[in-house]
LODRENNU-220463 format. One record per residue (C-alpha): x, y, z. Coordinates in Angstrom, 3 decimals. Last residue first. Example, Ala and Ser with C-alpha at 12.3 -4.5 7.8 and 13.67 -1.06 7.14 Angstrom:
<nodes>
> X|Y|Z
> 13.670|-1.060|7.140
> 12.300|-4.500|7.800
</nodes>
This chain:
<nodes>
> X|Y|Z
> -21.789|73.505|24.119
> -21.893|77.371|23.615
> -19.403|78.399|26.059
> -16.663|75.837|24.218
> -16.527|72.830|26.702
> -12.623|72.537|27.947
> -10.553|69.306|27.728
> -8.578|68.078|30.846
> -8.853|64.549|30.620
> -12.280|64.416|30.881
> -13.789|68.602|31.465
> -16.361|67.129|28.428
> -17.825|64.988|30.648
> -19.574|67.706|32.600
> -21.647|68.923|29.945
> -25.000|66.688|29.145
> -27.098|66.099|26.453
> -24.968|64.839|23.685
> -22.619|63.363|25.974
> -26.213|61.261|27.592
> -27.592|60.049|24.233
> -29.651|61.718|22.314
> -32.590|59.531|20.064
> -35.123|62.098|21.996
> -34.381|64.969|23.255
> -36.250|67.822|21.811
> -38.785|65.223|20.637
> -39.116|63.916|23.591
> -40.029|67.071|25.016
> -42.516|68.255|22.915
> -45.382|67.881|25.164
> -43.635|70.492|28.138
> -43.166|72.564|26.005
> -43.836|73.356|22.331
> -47.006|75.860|23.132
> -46.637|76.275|26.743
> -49.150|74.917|28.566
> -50.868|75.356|31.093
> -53.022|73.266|33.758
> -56.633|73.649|35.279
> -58.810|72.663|32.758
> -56.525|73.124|30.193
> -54.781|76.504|29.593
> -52.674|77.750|26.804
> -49.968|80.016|26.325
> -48.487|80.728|23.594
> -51.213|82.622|21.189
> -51.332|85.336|24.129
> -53.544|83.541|25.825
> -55.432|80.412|24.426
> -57.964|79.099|26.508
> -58.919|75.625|26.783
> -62.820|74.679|28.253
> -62.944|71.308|30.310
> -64.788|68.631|27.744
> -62.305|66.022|28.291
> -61.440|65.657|24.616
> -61.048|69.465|24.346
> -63.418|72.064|23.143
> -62.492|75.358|21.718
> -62.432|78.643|22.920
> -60.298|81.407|22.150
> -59.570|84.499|23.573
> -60.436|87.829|22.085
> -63.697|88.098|23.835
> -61.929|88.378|27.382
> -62.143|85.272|29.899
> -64.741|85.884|32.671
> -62.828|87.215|35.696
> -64.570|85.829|38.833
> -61.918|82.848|38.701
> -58.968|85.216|38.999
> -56.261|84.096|36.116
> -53.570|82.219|36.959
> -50.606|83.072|34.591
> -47.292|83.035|36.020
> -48.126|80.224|39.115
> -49.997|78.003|36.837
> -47.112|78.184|34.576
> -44.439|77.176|37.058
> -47.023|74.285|38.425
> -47.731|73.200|34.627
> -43.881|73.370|33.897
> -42.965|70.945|36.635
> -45.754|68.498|36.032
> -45.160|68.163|32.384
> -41.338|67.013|33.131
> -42.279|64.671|35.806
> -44.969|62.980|33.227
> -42.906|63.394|29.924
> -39.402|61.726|32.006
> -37.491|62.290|28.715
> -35.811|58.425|28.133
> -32.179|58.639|28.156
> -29.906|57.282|25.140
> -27.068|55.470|27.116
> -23.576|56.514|25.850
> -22.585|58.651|29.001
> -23.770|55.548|31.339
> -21.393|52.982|29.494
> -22.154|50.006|27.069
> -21.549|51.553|23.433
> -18.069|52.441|23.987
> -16.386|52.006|27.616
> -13.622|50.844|26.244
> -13.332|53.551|24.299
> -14.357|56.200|27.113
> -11.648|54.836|29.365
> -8.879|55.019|26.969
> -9.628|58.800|26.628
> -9.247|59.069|30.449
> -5.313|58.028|29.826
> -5.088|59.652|26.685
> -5.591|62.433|28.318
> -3.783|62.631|30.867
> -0.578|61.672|28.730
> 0.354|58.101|29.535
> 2.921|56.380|31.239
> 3.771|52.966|30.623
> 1.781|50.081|32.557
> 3.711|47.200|33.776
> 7.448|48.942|34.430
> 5.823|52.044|35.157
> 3.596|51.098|37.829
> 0.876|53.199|38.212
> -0.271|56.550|40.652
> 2.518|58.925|41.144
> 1.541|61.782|43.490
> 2.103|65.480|43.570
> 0.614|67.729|46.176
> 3.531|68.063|48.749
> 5.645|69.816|46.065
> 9.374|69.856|45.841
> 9.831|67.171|43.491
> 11.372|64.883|46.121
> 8.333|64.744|48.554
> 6.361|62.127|45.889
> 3.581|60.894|48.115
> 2.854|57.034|46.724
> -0.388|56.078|45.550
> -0.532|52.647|43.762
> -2.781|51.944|41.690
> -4.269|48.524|42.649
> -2.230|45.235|41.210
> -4.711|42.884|41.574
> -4.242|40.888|38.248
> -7.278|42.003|37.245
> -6.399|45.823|37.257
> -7.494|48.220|39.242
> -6.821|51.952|39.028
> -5.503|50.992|35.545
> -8.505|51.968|33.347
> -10.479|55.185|34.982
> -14.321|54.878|34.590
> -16.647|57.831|34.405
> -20.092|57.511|34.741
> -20.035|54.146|36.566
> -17.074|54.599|38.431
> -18.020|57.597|39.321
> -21.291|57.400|40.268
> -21.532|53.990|43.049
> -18.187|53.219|43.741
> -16.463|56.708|43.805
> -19.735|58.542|45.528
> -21.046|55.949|47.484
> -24.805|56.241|47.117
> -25.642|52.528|45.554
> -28.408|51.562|43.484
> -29.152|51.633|39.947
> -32.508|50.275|38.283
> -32.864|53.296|36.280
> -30.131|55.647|36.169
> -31.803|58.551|36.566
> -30.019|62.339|34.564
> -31.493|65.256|35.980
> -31.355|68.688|34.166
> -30.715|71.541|36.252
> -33.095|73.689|38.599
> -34.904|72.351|41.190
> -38.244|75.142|41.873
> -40.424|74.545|44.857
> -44.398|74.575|44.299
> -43.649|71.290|42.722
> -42.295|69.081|45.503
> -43.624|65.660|44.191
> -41.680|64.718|40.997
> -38.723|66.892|41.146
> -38.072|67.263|44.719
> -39.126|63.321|45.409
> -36.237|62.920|43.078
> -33.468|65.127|44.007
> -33.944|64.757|47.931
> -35.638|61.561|49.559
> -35.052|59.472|46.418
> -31.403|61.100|46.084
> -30.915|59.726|49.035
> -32.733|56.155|49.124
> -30.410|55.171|46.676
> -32.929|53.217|45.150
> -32.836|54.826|41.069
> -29.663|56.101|40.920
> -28.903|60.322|40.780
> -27.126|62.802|38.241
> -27.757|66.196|38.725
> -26.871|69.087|36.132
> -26.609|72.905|36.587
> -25.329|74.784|33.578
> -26.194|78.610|32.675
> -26.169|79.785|36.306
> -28.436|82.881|35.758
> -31.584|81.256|33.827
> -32.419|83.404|30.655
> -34.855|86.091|30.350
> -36.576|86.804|26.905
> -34.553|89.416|24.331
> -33.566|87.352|22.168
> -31.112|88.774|19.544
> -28.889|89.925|22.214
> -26.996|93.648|22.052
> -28.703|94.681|25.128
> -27.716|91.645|26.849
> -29.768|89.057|28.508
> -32.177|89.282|31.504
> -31.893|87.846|34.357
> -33.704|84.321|35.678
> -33.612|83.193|39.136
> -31.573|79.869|39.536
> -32.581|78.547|43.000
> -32.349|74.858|43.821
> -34.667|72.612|46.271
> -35.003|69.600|48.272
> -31.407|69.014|48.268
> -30.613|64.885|49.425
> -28.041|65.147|45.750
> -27.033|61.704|44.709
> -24.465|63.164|42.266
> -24.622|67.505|41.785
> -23.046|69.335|39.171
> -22.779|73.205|39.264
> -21.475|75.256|37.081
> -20.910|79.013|38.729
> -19.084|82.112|36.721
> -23.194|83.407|35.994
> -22.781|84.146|39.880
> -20.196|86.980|38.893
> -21.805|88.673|36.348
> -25.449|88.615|38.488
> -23.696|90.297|41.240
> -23.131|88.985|44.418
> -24.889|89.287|47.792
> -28.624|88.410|47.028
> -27.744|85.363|45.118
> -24.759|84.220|47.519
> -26.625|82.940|50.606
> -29.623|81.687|48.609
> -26.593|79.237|46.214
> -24.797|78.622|49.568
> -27.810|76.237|50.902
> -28.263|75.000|47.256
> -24.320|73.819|47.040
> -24.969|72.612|51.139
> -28.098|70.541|50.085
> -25.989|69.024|47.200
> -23.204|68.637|49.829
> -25.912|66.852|51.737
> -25.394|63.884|49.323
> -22.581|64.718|46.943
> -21.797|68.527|45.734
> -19.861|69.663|42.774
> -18.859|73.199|42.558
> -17.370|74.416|39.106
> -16.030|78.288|38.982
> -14.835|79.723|35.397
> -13.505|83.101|34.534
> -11.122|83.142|37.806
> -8.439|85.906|38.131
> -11.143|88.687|38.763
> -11.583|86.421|41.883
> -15.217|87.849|43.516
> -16.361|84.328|42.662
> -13.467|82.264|43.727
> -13.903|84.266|47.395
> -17.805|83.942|47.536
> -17.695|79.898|47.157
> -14.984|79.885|49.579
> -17.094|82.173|52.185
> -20.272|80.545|51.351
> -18.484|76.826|51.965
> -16.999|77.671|55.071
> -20.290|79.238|55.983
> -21.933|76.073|55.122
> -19.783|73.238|56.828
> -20.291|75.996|60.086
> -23.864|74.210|59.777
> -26.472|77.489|58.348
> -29.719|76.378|59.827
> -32.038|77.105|56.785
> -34.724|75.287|59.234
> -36.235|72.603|57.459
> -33.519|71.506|54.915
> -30.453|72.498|56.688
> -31.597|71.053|60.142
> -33.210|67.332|58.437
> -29.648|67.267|56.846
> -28.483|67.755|60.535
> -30.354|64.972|61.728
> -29.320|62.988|58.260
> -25.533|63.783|59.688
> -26.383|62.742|63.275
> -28.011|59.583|62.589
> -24.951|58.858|59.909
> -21.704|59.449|62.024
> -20.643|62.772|63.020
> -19.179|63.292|59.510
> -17.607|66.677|58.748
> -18.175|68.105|55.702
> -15.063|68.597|54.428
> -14.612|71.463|51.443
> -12.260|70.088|48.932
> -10.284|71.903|46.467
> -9.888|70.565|43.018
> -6.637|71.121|40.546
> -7.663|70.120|37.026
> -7.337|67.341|34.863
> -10.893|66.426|35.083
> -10.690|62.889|36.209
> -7.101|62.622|37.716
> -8.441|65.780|40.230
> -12.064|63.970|40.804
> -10.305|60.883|41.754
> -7.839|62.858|44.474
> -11.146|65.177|45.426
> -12.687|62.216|46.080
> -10.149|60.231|47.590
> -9.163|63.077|50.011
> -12.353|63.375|51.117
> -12.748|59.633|52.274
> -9.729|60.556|54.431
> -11.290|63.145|56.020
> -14.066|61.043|56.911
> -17.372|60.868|54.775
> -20.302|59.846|56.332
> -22.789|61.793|54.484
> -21.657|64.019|51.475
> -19.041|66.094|50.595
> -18.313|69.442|49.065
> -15.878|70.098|45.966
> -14.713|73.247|44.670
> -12.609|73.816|40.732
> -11.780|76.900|40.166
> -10.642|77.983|36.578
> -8.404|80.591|35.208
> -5.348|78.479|36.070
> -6.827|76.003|33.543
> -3.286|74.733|31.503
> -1.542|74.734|34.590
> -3.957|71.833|35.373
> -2.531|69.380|32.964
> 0.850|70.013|34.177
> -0.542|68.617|37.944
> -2.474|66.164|35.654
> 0.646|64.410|34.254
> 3.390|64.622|36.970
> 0.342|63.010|39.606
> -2.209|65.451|41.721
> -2.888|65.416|45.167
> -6.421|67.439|45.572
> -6.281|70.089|48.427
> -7.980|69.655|51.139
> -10.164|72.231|53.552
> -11.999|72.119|56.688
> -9.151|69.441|58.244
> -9.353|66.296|60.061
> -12.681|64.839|60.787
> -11.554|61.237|61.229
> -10.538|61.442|64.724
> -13.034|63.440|66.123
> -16.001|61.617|65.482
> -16.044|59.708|68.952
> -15.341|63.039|70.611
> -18.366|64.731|69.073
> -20.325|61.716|70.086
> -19.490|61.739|73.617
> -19.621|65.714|73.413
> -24.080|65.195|72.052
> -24.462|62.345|74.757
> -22.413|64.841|77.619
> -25.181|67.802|76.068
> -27.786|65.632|76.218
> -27.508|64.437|79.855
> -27.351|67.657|81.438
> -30.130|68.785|79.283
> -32.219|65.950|80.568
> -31.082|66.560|84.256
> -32.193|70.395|83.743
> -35.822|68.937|82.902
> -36.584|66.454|84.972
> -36.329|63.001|83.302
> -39.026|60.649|82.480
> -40.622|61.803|79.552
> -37.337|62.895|77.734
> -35.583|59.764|78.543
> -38.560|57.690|77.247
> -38.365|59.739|74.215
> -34.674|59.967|73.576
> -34.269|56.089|74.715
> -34.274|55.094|70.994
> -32.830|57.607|69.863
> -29.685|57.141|71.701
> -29.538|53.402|70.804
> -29.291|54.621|67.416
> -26.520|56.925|68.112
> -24.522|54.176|69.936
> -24.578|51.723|66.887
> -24.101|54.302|63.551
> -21.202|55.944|66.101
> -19.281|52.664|66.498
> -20.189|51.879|62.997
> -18.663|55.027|61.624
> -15.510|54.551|63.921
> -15.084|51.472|62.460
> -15.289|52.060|58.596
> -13.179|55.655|59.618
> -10.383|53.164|61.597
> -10.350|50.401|58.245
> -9.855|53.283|56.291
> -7.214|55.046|58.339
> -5.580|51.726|58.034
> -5.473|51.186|54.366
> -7.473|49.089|52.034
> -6.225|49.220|48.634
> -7.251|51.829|46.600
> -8.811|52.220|43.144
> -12.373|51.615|43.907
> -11.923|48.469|45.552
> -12.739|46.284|42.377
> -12.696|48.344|39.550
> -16.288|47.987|38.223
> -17.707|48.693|42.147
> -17.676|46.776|45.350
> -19.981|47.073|47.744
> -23.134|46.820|45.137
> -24.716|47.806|47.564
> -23.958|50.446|50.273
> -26.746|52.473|50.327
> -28.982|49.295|49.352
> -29.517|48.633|52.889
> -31.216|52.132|53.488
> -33.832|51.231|50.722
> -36.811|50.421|53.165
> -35.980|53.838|54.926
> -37.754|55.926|51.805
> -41.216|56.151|53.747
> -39.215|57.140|57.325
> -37.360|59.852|55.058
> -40.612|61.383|54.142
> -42.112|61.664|57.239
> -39.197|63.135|58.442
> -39.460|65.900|55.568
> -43.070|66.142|56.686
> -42.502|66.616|60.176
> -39.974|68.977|60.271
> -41.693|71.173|57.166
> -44.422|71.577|59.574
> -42.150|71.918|62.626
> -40.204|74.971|60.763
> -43.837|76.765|59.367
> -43.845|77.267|55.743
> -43.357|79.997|53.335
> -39.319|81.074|54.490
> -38.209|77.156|55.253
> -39.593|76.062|51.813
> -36.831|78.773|49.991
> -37.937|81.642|48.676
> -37.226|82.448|44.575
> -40.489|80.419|43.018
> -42.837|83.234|42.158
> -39.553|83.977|39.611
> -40.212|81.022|37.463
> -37.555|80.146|34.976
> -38.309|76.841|33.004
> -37.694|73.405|34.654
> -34.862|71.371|33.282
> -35.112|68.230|31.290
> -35.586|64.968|33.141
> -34.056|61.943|31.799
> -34.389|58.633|32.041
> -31.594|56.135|32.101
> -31.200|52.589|31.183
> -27.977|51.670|31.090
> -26.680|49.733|27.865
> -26.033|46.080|27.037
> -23.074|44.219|27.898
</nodes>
């Protein structure tokens, strides 16, 4: 099997011109219409949301249950009714007299509220861990691990997640549910959070959770991973909590989004300590990484158009493409392919099993295998195994490819921001001029700074890029795959 092909784009340097959000520089209905416009250009990839439907271990690791089979119907139920719904929106709106219109939105909007209400279940979920990783986390009681959602996701679908996400990373992993109303109404409400700000109640939970393990002179660590619109709701809380904590506490956050639909994220730089050897301002959240597939039409709506269109907007992290991918679900379509668990499916059919364990006195502890056929492993040595087989073929050993255009045209937009000079200001005596192969004039500023034609450049960035990266493969880049199995990153990895 030969290797992913993935292309990387590095992160974008600090530019503090860049702090506001797109809803507090442009007009509401602007923004409205272009994001929609947008969306409508990305549409012809909607079918591949759900393709391939099943993943590298079969049914993702759980056999098909009944509250599955009700969320899978429910969703279609409110997929079919809200699109009919639009469709007579305009006619209805035209036609109607005013109070009868509102009248009739307001039962549509509580017929669809009461169609979604039984897979919402609760704000919050706790992660059901097995004997292994439940031990495994007493080892990180220091850290905080917070998960948010994406699209479409019942309760039950959040409970997987956070389930998968526990066994992954050996730690203890709250959920925060964003509750599905079915998928018109949760892009509708993307469309809300990206356009307007509009702060869902999914983000205050999330700002008041995200606050709490950050004020927590307990925690040292806090790592919030977002999916979908939880990416949008992890940049939503990242404005809300900027101006309200201080810098010591934020620099706690690592954030890791997968199929993010965020069109931007904030990481203003601070400066470091008075006893550091550099003395040049360093981004505030020190690791933000987002990993995306080529056609999900999500990520090509939010994380990629963001970084390869939306330039006066800064999107912090490093973003990892997996070229030629498609899919959005989170398990089937990043997980598994990122970071595969052996034994959650085997070929014999025998799915890991998930049974509640009430006899050990604690309603979050689960036993997932069959002892008899598969003997119990440490944690680690359970994930371990996955890596080895995994060698030489899987996403984390793929050497990227630096994204040199994307990359260029994010630090030329930060720089032409930081060092525009007035055009009636002739250039002083003491800066060069030479001649480039386009004939535009190139000014050198500072000796690091240059500027060509109507771009900077940063003397070793963005041009030297590949050779920064290149001949790396994804672990040697990247940080969240060394929380497998339990293990902690050193500060300095």
């Amino acid at each position: 099997m030969s290797s992913p092909i993935i292309k990387f784009i590095p992160p974008q340097m600090a530019d503090p011109s860049k702090y506001t959000t797109r809803a507090n520089r442009q007009g509401p209905l602007w923004l409205l219409f272009k994001d929609t416009c947008i969306l409508v250009s990305v549409l012809p990839y909607l079918p591949l949301v759900f393709w391939p439907i099943k993943s590298k271990s079969g049914d993702g690791g759980k056999k098909t249950s009944g509250a599955s089979v009700r969320d899978v119907s429910v969703q279609g139920l409110l997929f079919i009714v809200e699109t009919i719904l639009l469709i007579l929106f305009i006619p209805a709106l035209i036609s109607l007299p005013g109070v009868l219109f509102l009248a009739v939105s307001i039962a549509c909007v509580l017929i669809i509220q009461f169609i979604a209400w039984p897979t919402q279940g609760p704000r919050l979920m706790q992660s059901n861990m097995n004997a292994e990783t439940l031990k495994e986390s007493g080892n990180h009681q220091d850290e905080r691990w917070v998960f948010i959602n994406g699209i479409c996701t019942c309760s039950s679908g959040l409970q997987e997640n956070v389930d998968l996400l526990s066994l992954l990373f050996g730690r203890s992993v709250l959920g925060i549910h964003n509750q599905s109303y079915g998928m018109v109404g949760d892009v509708f409400e993307c469309l809300l959070q990206r356009c307007l700000s509009y702060k869902t109640m999914d983000v205050r939970v999330a700002c008041e959770i995200v606050k709490g393990c950050l004020m927590d002179p307990e925690a040292k660590k806090v790592v919030l991973i977002g999916h979908s619109q939880g990416g949008i709701i992890v940049s939503m809380v990242l404005d809300q909590l900027f101006p309200e904590l201080p810098n010591e506490s934020m620099s706690k956050l690592e954030i890791y989004t997968f199929g993010s639909a965020a069109s931007h994220f904030h990481n203003p730089p601070v400066l470091p300590r008075t006893d550091a050897t550099d003395s040049s301002p360093v981004d505030c959240i020190k690791y933000i990484e987002h990993y995306a597939n080529e056609y999900d039409m999500v990520p090509r709506w939010g994380v990629l158009y963001a970084t390869r269109a939306l330039l006066t907007n800064r999107y912090a992290g490093a973003v990892f493409v997996h070229m030629g991918a498609t899919g959005h679900m989170f398990i089937q379509h990043y997980l598994d392919r990122i970071f595969p668990v052996p034994g959650r499916t085997d070929e014999a059919g025998q799915a890991a099993a998930v049974k509640t364990n009430g006899s050990a006195g604690n309603e979050h502890i689960m036993q997932i295998g069959d002892s008899t056929h598969h003997p119990v492993q440490t944690h680690r040595q359970h994930i371990e195994e996955a890596q080895d087989v995994e060698m030489g073929s899987s996403f984390l050993d793929g050497i990227p490819v630096v994204d040199e255009q994307a990359s260029a045209n994010r630090q030329h937009a930060t720089l032409d921001s930081l060092v525009k000079p007035k055009k009636h200001v002739a250039p002083s005596k003491s800066a060069k001029q030479t001649a480039t192969t386009n004939g535009d004039a190139a000014t050198t500023m500072n000796g690091n700074v240059h500027r060509t034609g109507s771009f900077f450049i940063v003397k070793g960035s963005p041009s030297t890029e590949s050779q920064k990266y290149g001949g790396r493969t994804v672990r040697q880049i990247s940080r969240l795959w060394l929380y497998l199995g339990g293990r902690s990153p050193s500060a300095e990895t």
